[in-house]
C-alpha positions as CSV (number, residue, x, y, z in Angstrom):
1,X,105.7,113.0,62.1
2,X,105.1,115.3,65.2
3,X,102.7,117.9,65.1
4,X,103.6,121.0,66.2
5,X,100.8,123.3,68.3
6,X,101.1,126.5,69.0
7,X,99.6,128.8,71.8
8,X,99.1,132.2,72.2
9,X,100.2,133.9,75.2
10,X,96.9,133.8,76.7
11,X,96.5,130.1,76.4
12,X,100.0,129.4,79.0
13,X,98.1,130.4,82.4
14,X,95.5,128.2,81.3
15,X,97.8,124.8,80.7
16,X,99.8,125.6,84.2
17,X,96.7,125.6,85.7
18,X,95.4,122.5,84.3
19,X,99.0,120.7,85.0
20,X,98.0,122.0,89.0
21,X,94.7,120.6,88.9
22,X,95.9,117.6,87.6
23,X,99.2,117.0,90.0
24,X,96.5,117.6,92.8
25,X,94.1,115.3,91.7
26,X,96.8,112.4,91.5
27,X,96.0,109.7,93.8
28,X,99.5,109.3,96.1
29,X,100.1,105.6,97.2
30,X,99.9,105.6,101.0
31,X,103.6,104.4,102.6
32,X,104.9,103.6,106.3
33,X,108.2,102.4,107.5
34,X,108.6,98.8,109.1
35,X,109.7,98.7,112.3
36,X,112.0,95.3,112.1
37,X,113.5,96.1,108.5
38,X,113.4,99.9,108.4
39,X,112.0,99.5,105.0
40,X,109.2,102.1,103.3
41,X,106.9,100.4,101.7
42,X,103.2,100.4,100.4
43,X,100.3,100.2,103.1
44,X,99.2,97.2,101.4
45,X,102.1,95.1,102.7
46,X,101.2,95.9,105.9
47,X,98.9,93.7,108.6
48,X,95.9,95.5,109.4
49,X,97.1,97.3,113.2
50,X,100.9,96.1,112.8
51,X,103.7,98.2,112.8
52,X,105.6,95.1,110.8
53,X,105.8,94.2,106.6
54,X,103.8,90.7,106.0
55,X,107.0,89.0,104.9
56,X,108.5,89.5,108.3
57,X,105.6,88.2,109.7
58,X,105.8,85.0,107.4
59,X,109.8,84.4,108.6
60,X,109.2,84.9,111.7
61,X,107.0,82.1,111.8
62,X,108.6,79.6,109.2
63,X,112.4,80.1,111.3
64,X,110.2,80.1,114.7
65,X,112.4,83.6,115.2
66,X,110.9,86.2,117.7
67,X,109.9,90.1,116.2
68,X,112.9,91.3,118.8
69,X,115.5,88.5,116.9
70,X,114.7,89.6,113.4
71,X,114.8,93.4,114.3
72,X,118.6,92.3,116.0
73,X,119.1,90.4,112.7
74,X,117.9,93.2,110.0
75,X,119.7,96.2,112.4
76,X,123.2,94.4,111.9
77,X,123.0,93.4,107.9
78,X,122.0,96.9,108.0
79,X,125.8,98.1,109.9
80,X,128.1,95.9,107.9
């Protein structure tokens, strides 16, 4: 069974102002956009100084593919 709490009027600045202090204390998760796939994701998937994800990275060199081919490839699966 719930409990129910009540406030009095002077206690509802109080809890919007906690609910502020705690939205601005969240920690956001740092995104960027890869240049090949277009694709926002976490800085973590990201090479340290590279503007590409770390999966691109790891098919361009299994397929032996150039950045240029698989920025071709991923702007034309992204038309049709």
């Amino acid at each position: 069974m719930l409990k129910q709490i009540h406030y009095n009027k002077n206690d509802y600045p109080k809890i919007i102002y906690m609910n502020l202090i705690k939205l601005f204390k969240m920690r956001r998760t740092k995104k960027r956009t890869c240049s090949v796939t277009g694709v926002t994701t976490k800085v973590d998937n990201f090479y340290t100084n590279q503007t590409h994800v770390k999966a691109v990275d790891n098919i361009r060199r299994n397929t032996g593919a150039t950045k240029e081919q698989l920025k071709r490839m991923f702007n034309q699966l992204q038309t049709y």
